[in-house]
N, C-alpha and C positions, 0 to 999 in steps of 0.2 A: 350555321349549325352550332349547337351550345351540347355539351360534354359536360357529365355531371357522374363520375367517380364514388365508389366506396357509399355503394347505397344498399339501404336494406329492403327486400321489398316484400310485401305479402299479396299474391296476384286474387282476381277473382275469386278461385278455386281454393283458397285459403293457403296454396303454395308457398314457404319462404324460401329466399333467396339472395347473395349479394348482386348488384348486377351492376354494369356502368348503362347510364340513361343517354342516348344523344336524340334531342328532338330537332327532329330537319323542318322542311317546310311544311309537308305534307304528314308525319309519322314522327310517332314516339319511337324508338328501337330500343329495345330490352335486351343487352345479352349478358351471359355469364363464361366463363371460361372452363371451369368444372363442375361439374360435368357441363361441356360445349352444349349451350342453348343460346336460342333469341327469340325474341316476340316482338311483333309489330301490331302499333295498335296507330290506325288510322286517325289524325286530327279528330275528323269530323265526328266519331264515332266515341270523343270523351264529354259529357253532357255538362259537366263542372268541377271545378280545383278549386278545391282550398286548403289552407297553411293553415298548422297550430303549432303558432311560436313555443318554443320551451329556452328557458334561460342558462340549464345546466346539461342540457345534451342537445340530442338530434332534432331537428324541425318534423314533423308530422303534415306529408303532404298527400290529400286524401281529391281521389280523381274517378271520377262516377263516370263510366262506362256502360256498352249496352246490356253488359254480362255481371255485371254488378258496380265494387267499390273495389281501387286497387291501392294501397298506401303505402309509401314511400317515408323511409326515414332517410336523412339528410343536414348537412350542417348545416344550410345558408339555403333551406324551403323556399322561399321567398324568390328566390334567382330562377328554380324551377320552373315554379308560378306562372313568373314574367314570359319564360322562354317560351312555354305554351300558347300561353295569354298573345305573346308577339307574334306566333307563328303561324295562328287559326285567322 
């Protein structure tokens, strides 16, 4: 399981949020702490990721779902990526 902290997200529905990400085997888990939420989004159910490096801030990690596009900013995108990428 990979933990990934201090993220910013804007979900399907155009929602934003910070959230900590941990992708297990099977599921991405989404939660926040204020207001208490979580969202699970099924491996199978992410169609493709991809990273747009930025040199002066956050990574731009963008993940097409069956409900649209969900994108994540983060400092080290890349690491995300992988963890998906390794877990499917």
């Amino acid at each position: 399981m990979s933990t990934f902290k201090r993220v910013n997200e804007t979900d399907e529905y155009g929602q934003k949020r910070p959230v900590t990400i941990e992708v297990t085997s099977s599921t991405v888990v989404r939660t926040q702490k204020v207001p208490n939420w979580q969202g699970r989004i099924p491996l199978n159910k992410i169609h493709g990721v991809s990273v747009q490096k930025s040199r002066m801030g956050a990574d731009t990690v963008t993940a097409t779902v069956e409900d649209g596009v969900i994108t994540w900013k983060l400092k080290d995108g890349q690491a995300l990526v992988n963890a998906i990428d390794g877990a499917t």
